[in-house]
One Martini backbone bead per residue (centre of mass of N, CA, C, O) as a GRO file, in nm:
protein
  213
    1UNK     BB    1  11.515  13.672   9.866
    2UNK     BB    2  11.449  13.468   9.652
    3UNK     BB    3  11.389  13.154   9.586
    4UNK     BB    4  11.519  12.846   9.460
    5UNK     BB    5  11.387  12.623   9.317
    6UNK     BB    6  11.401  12.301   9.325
    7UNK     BB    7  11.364  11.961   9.328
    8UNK     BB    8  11.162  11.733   9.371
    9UNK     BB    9  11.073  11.538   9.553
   10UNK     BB   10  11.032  11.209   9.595
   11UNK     BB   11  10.726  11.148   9.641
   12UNK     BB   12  10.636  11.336   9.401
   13UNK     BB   13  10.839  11.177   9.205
   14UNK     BB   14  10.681  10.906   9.238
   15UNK     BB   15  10.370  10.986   9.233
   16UNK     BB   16  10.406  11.094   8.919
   17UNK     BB   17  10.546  10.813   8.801
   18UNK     BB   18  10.268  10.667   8.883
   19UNK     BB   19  10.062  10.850   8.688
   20UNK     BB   20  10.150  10.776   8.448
   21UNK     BB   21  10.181  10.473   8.391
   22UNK     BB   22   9.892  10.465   8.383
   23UNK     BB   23   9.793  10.600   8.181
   24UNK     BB   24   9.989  10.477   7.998
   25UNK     BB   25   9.888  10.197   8.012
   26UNK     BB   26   9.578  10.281   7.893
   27UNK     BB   27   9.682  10.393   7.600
   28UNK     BB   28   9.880  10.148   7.520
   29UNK     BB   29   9.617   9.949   7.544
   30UNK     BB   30   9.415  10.081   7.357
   31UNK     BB   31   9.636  10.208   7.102
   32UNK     BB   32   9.921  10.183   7.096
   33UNK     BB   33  10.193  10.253   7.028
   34UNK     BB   34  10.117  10.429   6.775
   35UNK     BB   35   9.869  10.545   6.891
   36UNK     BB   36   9.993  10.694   7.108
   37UNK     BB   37  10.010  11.006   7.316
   38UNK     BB   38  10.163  11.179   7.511
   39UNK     BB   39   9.981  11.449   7.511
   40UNK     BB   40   9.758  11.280   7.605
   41UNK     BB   41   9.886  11.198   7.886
   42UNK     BB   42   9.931  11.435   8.001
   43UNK     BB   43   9.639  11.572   7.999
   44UNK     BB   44   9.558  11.310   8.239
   45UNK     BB   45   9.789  11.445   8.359
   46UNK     BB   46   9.941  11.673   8.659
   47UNK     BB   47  10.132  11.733   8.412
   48UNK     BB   48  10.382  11.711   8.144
   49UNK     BB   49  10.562  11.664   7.888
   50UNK     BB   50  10.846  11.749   7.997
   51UNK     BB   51  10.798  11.549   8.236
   52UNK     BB   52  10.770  11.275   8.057
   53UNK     BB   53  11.076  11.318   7.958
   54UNK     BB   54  11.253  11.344   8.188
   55UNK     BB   55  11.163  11.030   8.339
   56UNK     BB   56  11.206  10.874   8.049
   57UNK     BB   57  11.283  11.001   7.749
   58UNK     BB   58  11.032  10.869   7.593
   59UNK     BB   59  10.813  10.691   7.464
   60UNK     BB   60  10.953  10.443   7.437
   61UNK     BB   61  11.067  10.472   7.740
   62UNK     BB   62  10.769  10.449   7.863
   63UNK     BB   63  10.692  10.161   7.746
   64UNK     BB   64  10.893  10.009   7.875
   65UNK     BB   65  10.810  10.084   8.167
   66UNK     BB   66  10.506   9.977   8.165
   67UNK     BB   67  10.571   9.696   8.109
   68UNK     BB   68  10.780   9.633   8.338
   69UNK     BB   69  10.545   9.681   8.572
   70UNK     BB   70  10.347   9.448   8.463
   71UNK     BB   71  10.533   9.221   8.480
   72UNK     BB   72  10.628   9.256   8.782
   73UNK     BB   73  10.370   9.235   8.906
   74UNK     BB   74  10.307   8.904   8.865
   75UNK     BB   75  10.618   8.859   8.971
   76UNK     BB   76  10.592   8.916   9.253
   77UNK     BB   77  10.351   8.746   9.307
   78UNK     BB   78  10.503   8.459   9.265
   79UNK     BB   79  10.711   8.510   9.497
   80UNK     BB   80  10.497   8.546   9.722
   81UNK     BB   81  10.424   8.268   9.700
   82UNK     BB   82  10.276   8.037   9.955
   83UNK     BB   83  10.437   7.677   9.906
   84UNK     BB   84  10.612   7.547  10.084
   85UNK     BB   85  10.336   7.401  10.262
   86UNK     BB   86  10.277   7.281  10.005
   87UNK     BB   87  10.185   7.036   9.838
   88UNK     BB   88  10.272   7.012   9.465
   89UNK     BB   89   9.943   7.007   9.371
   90UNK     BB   90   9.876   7.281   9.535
   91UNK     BB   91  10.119   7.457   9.453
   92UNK     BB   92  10.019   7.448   9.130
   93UNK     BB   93   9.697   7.529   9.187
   94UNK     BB   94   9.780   7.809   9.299
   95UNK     BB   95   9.956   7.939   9.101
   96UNK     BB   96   9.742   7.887   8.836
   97UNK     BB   97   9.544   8.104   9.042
   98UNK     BB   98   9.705   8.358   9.022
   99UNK     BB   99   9.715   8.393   8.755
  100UNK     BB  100   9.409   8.415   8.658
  101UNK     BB  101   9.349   8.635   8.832
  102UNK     BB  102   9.535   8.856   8.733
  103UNK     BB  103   9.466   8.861   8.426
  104UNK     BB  104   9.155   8.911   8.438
  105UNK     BB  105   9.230   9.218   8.643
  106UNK     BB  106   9.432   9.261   8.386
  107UNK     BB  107   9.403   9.355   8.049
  108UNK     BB  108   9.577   9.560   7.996
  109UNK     BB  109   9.837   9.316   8.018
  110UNK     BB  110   9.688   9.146   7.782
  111UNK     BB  111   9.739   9.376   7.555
  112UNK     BB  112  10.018   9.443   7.573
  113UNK     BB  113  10.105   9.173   7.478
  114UNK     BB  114   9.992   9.185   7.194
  115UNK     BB  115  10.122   9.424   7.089
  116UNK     BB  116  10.417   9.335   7.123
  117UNK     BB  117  10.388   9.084   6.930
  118UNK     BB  118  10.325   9.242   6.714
  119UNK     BB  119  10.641   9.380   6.722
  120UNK     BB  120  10.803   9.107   6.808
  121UNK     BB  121  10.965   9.232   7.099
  122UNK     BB  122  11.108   9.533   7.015
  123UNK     BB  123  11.118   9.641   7.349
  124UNK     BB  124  11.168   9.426   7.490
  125UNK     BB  125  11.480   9.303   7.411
  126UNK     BB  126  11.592   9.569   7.566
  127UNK     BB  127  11.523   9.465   7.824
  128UNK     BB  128  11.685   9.375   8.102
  129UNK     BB  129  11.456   9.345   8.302
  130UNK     BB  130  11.281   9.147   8.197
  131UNK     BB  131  11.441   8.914   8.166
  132UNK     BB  132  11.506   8.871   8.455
  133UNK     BB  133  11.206   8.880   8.555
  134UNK     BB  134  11.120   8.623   8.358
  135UNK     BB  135  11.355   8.407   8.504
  136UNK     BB  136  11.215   8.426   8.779
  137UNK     BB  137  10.941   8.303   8.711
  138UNK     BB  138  11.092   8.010   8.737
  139UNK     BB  139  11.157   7.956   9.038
  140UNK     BB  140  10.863   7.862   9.168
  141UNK     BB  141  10.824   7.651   8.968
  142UNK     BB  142  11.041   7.454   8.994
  143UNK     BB  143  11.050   7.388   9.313
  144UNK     BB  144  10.780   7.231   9.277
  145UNK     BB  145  10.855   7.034   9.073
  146UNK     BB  146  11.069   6.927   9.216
  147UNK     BB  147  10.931   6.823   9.463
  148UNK     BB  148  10.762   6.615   9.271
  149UNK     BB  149  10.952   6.426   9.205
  150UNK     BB  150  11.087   6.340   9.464
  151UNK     BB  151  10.793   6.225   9.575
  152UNK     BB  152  10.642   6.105   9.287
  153UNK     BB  153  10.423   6.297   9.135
  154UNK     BB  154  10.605   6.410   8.881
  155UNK     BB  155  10.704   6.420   8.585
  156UNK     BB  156  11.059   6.397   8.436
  157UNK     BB  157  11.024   6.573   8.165
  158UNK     BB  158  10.956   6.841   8.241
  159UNK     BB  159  10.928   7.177   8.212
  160UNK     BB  160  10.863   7.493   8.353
  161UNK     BB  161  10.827   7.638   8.070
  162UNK     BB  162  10.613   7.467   8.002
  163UNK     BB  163  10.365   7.510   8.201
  164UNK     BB  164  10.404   7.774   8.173
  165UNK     BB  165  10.273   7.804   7.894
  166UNK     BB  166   9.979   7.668   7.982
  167UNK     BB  167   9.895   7.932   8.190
  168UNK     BB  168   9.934   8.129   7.996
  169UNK     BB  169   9.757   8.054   7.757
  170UNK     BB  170   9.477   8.001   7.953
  171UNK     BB  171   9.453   8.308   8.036
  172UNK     BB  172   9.506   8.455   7.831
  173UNK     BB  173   9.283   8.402   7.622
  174UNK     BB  174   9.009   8.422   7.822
  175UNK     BB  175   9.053   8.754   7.742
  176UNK     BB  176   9.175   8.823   7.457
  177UNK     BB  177   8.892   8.644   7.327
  178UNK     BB  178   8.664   8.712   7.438
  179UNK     BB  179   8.471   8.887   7.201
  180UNK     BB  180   8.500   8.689   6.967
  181UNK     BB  181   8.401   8.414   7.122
  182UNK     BB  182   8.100   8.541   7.181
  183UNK     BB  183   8.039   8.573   6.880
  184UNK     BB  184   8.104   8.282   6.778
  185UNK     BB  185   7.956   8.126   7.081
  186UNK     BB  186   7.793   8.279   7.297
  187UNK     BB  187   8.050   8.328   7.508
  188UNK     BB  188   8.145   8.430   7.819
  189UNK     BB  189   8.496   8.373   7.938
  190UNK     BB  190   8.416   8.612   8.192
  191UNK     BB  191   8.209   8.452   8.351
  192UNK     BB  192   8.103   8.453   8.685
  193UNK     BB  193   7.949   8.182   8.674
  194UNK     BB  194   8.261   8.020   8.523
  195UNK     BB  195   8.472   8.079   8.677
  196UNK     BB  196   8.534   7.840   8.915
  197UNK     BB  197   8.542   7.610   8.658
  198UNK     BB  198   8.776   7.755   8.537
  199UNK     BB  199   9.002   7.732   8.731
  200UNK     BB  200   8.970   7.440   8.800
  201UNK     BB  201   9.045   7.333   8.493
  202UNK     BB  202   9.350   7.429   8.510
  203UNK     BB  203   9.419   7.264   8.743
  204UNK     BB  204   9.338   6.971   8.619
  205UNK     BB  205   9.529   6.990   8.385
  206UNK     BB  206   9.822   7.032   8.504
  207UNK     BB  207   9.815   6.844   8.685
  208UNK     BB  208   9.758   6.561   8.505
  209UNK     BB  209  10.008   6.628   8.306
  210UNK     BB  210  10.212   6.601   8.569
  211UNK     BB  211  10.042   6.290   8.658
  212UNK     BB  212  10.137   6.133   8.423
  213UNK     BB  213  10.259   5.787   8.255
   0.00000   0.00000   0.00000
């Protein structure tokens, strides 16, 4: 008597779902929501639509998993950043050169946020993980700035999300607008020779503003 197959293994079905979400992240972030095709993703993965469709329930859906795992990326990376042995002021220019180097190396995740951006945030605003996750963001930025008052190093007048804007406005752009930027102005904005110019200015900037008196 022949065996019914089951449902795929944990392990099997783990590593499905996550070689969709690589590919999905690289066609959402190529061609924007609009213009992914499913077809075009399962075709680049050892899977089918079919199987695209159980694992997430649909395009939107899909898309909605990628953006989730993207922010998440950051996010978690955020939370283990080890600072509590850090002063204040160290332990702000670790976190905004974590920032740094993350956005650079996931272009993938500056082009999701920018195609969100266009549709006005209208499949984030529907995630509760994401809302959470980014909640969560400020908590390692927080107790920072906690500690930099405490100390008196710090003015007391700034918020968590004020900083959070401040670090990821300078990392966003200088990734978003390359090549604009390059045409514009002659300077490519992610040259290796000007990376670690660009690090450091980025940390006396946030210092700077946060022991202003």
């Amino acid at each position: 008597m022949q065996s019914v197959p089951g449902p795929p293994r944990q392990r099997d079905a783990e590593r499905t779902r996550a070689e969709i979400l690589d590919v999905a992240t690289k066609e959402f972030a190529d061609r924007g929501y609009a213009g992914a095709r499913v077809n075009e993703i399962a075709a680049k993965t050892s899977t089918t639509k079919r199987m695209i469709y159980y694992y997430f329930g649909g395009k939107e859906q899909l898309y909605v998993a990628v953006l989730e795992r993207s922010y998440g990326r950051i996010r978690g990376l955020e939370q283990r950043l080890d600072v509590e042995h850090l002063d204040p002021v160290d332990a702000i220019r670790a976190l905004a050169g974590l920032t740094f180097d993350h956005h650079e190396a996931h272009p993938d995740f500056i082009r999701l946020v920018s195609i969100e951006n266009i549709h006005r945030a209208e499949h984030i605003a529907r995630s509760e993980r994401l809302s959470n996750l980014n909640t969560r963001a400020l908590d390692v930025l927080g107790r920072i700035l906690a500690r930099g008052r405490e100390a008196g190093v710090f003015r007391d007048d700034v918020e968590a999300l004020d900083v959070h804007q401040v670090i990821s406005g300078f990392c966003i752009y200088r990734t978003a607008n390359r090549y604009t930027w390059r045409a514009l102005f002659g300077r490519d904005m992610l040259d290796p020779e000007r990376r670690d110019q660009q690090r450091r200015m980025l940390g006396d900037l946030v210092v700077a503003y946060l022991t202003a008196r």
